[in-house]
Biotite code that builds the C-alpha atoms (Angstrom):
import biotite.structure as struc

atoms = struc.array([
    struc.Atom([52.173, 30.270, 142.281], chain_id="A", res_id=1, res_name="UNK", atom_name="CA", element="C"),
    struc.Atom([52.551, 32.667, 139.539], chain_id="A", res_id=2, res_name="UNK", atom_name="CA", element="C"),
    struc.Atom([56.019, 33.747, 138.381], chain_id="A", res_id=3, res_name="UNK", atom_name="CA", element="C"),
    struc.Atom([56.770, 37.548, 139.018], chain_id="A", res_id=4, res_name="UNK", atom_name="CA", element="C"),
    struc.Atom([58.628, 39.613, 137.079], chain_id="A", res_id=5, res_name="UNK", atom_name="CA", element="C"),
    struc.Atom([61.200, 42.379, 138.480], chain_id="A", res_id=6, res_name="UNK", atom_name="CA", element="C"),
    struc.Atom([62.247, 44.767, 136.006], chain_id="A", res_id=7, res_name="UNK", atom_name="CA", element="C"),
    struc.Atom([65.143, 46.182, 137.098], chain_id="A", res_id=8, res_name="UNK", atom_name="CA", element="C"),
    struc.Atom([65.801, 48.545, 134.693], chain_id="A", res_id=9, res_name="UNK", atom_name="CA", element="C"),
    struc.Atom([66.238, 51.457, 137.645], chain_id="A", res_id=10, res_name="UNK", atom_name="CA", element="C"),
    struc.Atom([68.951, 49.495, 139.166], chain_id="A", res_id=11, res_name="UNK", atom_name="CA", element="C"),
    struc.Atom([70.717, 49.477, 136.120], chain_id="A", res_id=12, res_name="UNK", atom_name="CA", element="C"),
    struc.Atom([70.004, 51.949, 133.521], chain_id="A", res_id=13, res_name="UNK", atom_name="CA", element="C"),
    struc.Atom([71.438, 51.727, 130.126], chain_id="A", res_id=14, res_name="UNK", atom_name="CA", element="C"),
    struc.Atom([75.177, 52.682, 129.985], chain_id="A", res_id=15, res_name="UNK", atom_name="CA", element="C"),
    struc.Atom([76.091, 56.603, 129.579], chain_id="A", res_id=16, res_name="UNK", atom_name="CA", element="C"),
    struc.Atom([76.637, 57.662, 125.760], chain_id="A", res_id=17, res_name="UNK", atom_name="CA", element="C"),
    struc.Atom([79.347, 60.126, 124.781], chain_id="A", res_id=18, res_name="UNK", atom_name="CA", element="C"),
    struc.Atom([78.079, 61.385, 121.676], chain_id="A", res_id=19, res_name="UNK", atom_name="CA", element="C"),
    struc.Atom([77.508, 65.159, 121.549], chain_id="A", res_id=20, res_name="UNK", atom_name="CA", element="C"),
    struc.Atom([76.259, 64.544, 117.748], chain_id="A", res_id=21, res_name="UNK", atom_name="CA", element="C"),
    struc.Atom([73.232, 62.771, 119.264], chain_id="A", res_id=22, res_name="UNK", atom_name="CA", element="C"),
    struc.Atom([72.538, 65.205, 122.020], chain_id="A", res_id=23, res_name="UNK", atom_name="CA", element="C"),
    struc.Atom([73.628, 61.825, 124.188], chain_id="A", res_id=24, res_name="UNK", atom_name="CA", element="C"),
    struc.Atom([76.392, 63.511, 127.468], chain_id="A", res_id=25, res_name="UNK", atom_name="CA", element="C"),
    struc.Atom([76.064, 62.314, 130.734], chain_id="A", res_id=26, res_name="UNK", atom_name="CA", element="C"),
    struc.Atom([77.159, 64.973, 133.220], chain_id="A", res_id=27, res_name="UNK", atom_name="CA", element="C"),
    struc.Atom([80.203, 63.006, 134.663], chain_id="A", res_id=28, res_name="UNK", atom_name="CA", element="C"),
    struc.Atom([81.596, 63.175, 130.968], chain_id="A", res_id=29, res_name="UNK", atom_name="CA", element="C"),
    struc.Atom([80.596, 66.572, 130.590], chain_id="A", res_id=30, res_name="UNK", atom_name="CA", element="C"),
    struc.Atom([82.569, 68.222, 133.976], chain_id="A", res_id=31, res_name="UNK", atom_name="CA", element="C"),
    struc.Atom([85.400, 65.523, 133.396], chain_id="A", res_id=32, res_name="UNK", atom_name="CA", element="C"),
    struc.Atom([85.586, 67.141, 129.544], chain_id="A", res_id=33, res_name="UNK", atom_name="CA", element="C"),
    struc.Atom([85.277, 71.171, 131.007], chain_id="A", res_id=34, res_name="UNK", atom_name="CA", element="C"),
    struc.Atom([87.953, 70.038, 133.504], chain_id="A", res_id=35, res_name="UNK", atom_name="CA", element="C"),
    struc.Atom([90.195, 68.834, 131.082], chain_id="A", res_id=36, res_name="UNK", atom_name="CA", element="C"),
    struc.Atom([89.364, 72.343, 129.194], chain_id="A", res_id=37, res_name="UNK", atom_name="CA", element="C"),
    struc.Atom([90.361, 74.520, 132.136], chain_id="A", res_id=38, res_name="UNK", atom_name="CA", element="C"),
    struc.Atom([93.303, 72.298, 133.463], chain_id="A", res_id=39, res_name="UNK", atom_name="CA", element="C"),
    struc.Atom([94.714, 72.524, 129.033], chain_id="A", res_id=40, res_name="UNK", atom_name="CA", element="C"),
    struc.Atom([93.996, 76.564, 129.436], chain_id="A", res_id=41, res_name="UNK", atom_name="CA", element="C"),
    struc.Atom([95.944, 77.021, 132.511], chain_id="A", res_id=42, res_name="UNK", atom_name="CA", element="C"),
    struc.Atom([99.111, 75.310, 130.935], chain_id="A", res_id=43, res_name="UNK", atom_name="CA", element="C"),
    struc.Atom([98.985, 77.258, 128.063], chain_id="A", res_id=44, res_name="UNK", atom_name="CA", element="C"),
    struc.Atom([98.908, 80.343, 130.148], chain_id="A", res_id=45, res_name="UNK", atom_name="CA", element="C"),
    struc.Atom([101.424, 79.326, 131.976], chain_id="A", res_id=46, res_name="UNK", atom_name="CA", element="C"),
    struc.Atom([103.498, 78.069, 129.483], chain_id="A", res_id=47, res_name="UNK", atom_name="CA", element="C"),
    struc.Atom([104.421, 81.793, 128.430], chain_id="A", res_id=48, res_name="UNK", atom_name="CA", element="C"),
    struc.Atom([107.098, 82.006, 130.702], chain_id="A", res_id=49, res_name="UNK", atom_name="CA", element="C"),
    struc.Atom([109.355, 84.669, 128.662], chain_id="A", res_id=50, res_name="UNK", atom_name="CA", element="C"),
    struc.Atom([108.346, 83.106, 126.097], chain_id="A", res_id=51, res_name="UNK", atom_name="CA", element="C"),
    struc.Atom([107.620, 84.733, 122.917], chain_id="A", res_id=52, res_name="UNK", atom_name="CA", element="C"),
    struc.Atom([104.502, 86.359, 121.974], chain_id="A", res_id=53, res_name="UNK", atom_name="CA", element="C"),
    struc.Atom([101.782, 85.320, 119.432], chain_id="A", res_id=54, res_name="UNK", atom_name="CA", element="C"),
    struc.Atom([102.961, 88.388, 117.310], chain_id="A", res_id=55, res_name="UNK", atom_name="CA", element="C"),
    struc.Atom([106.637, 87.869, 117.855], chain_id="A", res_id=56, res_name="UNK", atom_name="CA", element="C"),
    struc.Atom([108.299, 86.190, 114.464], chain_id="A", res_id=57, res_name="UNK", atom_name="CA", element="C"),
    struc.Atom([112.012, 86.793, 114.652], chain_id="A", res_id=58, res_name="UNK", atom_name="CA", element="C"),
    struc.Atom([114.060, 88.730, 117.215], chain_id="A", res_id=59, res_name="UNK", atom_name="CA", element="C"),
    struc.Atom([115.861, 90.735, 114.475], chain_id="A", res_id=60, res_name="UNK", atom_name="CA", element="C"),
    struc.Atom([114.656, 93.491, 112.673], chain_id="A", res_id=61, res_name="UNK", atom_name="CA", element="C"),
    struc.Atom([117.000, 94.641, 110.007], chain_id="A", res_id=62, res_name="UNK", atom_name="CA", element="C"),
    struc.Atom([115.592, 98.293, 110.412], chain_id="A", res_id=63, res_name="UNK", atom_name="CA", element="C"),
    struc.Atom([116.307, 98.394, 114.231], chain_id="A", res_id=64, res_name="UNK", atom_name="CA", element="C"),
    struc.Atom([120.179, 98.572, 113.578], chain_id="A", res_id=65, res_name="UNK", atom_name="CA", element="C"),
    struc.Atom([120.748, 95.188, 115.648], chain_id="A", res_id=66, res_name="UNK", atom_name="CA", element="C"),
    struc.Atom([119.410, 95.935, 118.904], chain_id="A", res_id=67, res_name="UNK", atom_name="CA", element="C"),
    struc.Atom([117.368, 93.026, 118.999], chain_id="A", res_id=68, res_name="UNK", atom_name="CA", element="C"),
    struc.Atom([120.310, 90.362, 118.195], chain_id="A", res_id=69, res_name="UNK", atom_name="CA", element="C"),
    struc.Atom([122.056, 88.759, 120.665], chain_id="A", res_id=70, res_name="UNK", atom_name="CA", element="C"),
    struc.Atom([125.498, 88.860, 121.281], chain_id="A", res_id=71, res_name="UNK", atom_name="CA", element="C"),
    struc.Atom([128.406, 86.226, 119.933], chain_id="A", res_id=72, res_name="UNK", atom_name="CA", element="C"),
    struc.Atom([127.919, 83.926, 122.764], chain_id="A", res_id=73, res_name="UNK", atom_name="CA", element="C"),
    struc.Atom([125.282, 81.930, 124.102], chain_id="A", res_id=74, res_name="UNK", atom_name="CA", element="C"),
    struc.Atom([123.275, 83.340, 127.563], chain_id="A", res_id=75, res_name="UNK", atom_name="CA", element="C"),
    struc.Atom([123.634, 81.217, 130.542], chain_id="A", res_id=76, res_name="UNK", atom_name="CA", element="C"),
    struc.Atom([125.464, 83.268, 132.574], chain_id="A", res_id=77, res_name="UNK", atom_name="CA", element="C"),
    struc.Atom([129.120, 83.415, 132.751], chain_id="A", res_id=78, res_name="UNK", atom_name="CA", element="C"),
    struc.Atom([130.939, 86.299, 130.752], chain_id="A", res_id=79, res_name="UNK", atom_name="CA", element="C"),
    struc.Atom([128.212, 85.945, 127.970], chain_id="A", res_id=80, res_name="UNK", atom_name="CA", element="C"),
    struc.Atom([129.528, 89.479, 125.816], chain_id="A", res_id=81, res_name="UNK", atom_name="CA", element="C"),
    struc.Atom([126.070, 91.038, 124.786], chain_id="A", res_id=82, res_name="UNK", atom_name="CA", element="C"),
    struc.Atom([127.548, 94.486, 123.504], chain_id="A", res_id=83, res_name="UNK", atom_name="CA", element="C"),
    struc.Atom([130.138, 97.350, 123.516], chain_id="A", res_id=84, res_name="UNK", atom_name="CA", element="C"),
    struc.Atom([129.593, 100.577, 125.538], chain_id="A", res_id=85, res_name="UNK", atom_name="CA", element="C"),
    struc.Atom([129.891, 102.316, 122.412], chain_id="A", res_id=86, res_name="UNK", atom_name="CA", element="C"),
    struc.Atom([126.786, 99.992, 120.998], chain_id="A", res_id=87, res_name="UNK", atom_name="CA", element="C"),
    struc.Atom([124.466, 101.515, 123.999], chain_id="A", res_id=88, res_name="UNK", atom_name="CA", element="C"),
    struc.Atom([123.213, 105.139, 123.322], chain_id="A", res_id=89, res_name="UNK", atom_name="CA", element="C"),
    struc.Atom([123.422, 107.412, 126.422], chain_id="A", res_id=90, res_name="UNK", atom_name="CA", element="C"),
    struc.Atom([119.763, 108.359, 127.314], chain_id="A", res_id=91, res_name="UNK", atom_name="CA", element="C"),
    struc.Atom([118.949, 105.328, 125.451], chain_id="A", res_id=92, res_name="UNK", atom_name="CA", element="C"),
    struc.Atom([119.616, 101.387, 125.340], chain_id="A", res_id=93, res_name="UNK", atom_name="CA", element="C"),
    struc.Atom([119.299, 98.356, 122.871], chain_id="A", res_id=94, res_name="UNK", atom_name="CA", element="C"),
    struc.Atom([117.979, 95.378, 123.114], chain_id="A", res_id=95, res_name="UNK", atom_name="CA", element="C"),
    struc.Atom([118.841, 91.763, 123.276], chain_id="A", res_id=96, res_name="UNK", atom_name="CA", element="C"),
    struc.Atom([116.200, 89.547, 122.688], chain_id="A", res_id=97, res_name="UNK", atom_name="CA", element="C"),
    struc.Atom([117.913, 86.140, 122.723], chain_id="A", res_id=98, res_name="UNK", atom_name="CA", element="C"),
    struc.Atom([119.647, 86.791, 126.062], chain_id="A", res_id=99, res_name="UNK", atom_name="CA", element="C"),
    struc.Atom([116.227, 88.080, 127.188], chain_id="A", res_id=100, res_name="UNK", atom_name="CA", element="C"),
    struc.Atom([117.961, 91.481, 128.411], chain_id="A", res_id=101, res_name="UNK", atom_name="CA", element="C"),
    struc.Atom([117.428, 95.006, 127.361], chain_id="A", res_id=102, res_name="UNK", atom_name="CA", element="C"),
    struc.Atom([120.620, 97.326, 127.910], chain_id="A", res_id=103, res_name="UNK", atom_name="CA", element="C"),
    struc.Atom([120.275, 101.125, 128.847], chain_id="A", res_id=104, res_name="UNK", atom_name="CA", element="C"),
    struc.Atom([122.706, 103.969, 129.617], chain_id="A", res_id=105, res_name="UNK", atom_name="CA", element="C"),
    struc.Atom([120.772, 106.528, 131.366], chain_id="A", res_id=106, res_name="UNK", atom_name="CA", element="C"),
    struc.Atom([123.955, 108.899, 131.996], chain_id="A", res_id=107, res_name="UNK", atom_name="CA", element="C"),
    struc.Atom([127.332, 108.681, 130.456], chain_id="A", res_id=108, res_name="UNK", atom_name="CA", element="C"),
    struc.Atom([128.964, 105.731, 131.296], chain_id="A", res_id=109, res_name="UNK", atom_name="CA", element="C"),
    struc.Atom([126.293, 104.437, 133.764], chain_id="A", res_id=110, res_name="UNK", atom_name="CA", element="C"),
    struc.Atom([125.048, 101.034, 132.367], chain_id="A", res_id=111, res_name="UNK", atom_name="CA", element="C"),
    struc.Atom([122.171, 99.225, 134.126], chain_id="A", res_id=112, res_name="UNK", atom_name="CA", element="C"),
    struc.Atom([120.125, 95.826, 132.407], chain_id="A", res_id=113, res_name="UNK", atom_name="CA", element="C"),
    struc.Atom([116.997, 94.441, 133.160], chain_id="A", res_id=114, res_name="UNK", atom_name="CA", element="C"),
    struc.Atom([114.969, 91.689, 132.035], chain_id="A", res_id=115, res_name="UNK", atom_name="CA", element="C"),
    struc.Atom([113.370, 92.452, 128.021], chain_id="A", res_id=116, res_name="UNK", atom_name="CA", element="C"),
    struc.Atom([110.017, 90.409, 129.063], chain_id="A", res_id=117, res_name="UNK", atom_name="CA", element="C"),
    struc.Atom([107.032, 93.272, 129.634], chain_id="A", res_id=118, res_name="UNK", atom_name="CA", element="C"),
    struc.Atom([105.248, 92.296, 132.618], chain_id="A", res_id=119, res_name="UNK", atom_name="CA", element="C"),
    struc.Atom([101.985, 92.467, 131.323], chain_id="A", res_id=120, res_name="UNK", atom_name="CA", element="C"),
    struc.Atom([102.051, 89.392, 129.912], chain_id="A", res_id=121, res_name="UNK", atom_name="CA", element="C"),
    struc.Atom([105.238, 88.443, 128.470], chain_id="A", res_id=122, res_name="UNK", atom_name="CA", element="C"),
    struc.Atom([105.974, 90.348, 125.337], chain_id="A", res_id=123, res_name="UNK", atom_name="CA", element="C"),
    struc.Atom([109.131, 91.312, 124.033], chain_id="A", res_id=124, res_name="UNK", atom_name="CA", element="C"),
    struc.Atom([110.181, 94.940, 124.861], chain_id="A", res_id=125, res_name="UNK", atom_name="CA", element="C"),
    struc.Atom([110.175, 96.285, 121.271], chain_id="A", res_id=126, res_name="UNK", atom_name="CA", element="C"),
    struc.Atom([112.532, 99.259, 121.149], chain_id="A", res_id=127, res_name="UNK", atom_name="CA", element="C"),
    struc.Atom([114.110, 102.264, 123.790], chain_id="A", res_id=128, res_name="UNK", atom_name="CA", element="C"),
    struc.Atom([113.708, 105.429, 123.556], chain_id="A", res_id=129, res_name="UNK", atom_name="CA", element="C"),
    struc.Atom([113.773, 107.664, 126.609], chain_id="A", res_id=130, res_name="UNK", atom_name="CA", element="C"),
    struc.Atom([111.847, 105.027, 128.089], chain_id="A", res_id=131, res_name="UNK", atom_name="CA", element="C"),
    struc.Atom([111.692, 100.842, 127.761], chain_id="A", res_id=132, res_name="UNK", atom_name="CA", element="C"),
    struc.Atom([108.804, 100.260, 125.264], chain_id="A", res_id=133, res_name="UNK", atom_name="CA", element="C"),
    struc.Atom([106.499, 97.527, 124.659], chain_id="A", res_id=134, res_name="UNK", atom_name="CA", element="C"),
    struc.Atom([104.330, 97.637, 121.674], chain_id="A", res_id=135, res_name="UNK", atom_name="CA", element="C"),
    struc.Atom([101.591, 94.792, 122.476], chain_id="A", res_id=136, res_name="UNK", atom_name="CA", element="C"),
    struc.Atom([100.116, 97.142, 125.187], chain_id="A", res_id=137, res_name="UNK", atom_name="CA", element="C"),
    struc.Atom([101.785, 100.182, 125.164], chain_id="A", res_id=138, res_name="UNK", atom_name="CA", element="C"),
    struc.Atom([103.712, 99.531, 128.573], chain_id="A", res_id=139, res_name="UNK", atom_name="CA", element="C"),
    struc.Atom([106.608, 101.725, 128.931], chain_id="A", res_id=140, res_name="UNK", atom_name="CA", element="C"),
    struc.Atom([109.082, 101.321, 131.535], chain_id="A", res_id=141, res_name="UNK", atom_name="CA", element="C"),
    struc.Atom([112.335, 103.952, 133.307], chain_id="A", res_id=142, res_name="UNK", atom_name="CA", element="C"),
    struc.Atom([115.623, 103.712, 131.680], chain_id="A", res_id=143, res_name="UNK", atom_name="CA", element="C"),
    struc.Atom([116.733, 104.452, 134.557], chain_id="A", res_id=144, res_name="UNK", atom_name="CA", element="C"),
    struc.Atom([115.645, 101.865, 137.290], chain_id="A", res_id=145, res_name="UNK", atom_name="CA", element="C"),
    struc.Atom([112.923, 99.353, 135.240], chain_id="A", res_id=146, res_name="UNK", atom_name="CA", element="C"),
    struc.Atom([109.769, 101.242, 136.648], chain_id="A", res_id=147, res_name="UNK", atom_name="CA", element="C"),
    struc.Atom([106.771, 100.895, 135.323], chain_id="A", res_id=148, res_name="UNK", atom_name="CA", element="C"),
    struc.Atom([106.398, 104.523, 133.369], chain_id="A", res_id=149, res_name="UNK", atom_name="CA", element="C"),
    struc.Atom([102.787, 103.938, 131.838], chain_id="A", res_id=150, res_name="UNK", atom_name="CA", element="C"),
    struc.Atom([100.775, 101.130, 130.241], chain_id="A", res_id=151, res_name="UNK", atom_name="CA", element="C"),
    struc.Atom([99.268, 98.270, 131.792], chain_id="A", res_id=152, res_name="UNK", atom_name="CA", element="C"),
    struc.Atom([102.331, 96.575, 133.163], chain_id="A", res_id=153, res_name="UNK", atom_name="CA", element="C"),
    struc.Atom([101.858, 95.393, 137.170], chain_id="A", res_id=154, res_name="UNK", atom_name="CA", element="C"),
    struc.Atom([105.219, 95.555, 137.792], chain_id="A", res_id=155, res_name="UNK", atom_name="CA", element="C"),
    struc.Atom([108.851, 96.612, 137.304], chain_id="A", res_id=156, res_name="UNK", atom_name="CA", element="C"),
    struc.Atom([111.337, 95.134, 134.357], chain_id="A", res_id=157, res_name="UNK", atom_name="CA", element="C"),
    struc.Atom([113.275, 92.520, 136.599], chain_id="A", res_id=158, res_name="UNK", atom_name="CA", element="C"),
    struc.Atom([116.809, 93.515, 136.838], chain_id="A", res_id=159, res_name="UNK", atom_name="CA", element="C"),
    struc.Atom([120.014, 91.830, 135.433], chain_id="A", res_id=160, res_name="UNK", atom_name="CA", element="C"),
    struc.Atom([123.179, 91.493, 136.832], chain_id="A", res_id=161, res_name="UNK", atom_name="CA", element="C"),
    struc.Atom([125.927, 92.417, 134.219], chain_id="A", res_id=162, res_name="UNK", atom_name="CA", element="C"),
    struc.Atom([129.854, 92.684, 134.142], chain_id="A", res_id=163, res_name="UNK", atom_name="CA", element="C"),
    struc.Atom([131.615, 95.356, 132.758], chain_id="A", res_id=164, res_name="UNK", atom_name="CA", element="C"),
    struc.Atom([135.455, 94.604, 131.435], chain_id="A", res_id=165, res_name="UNK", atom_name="CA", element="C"),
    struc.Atom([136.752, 97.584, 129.580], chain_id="A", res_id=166, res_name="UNK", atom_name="CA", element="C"),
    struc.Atom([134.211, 98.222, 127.098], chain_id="A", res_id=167, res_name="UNK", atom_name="CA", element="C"),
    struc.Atom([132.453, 95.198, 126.744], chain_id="A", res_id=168, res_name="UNK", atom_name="CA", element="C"),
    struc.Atom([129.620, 94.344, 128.565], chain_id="A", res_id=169, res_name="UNK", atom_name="CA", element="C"),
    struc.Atom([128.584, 90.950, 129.304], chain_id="A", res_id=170, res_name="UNK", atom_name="CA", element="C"),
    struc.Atom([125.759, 88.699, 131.437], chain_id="A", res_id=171, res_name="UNK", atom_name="CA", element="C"),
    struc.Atom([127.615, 88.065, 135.169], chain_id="A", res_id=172, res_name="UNK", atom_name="CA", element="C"),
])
């Protein structure tokens, strides 16, 4: 009887290369590579979270007379002083970028806070005028209330809850 030969080379092809030099992917490696792409993409996107921007460097500006400092204590809650009433301009606010908080006085003596994180995506709130403004978009948000004013911004400046004891004002 003569001896047959099987070649079973479609029951076992030769092993996938992963060399994109070569022009060698197979397209497990491929989706397993663009998954790993999209999965990385969505971290870093998520990762932003009041973080700072690509553009930010340092929270102080020596030209901004201090607005963008933070105050003499840490943040984390508690009776973290960020400013004096006096520090606040009425129809204005300042800014505290390393408590996260901007600071406004819409009317004489009335002090409201919100967070200093545009809603866009996650800038730092650059300066207040008669209005909360962001300069990576040109958001602009109430003094008043947090409000989107104009810009791109979705949504309101969160507020912050703050505690006033004689003229210092401070995270509650």
């Amino acid at each position: 009887m003569p001896e047959t030969t099987i070649d079973h080379a479609d029951e076992h092809p030769d092993p996938p290369c992963h060399h994109l030099a070569t022009g060698c992917v197979d397209r497990r490696w491929l989706l397993r590579g663009g998954a790993g792409l999209a999965a990385g993409a969505a971290l870093v996107a998520c990762g932003a979270d009041g973080g700072a921007s690509p553009t930010d460097t340092d929270d102080s500006d020596p030209d901004d007379g201090g607005d963008s400092g933070g105050g003499d204590e840490p943040t984390g809650g508690g009776d973290a002083t960020l400013t004096t009433t006096a520090d606040v301009p009425v129809g204005g606010g300042s800014i505290f970028g390393d408590a996260g908080v901007v600071v406004t006085q819409p009317a004489e003596g009335e002090f409201k806070a919100f967070s200093s994180v545009c809603t866009h995506q996650g800038c730092q709130v650059a300066d207040v005028t008669e209005t909360i403004n962001c300069d990576c978009h040109g958001s602009r948000f109430s003094i008043e209330d947090g409000s989107v004013v104009g810009g791109p911004a979705p949504s309101a400046l969160a507020d912050v809850q703050i505690n006033m004891k004689g003229d210092q004002i401070a995270l509650a």
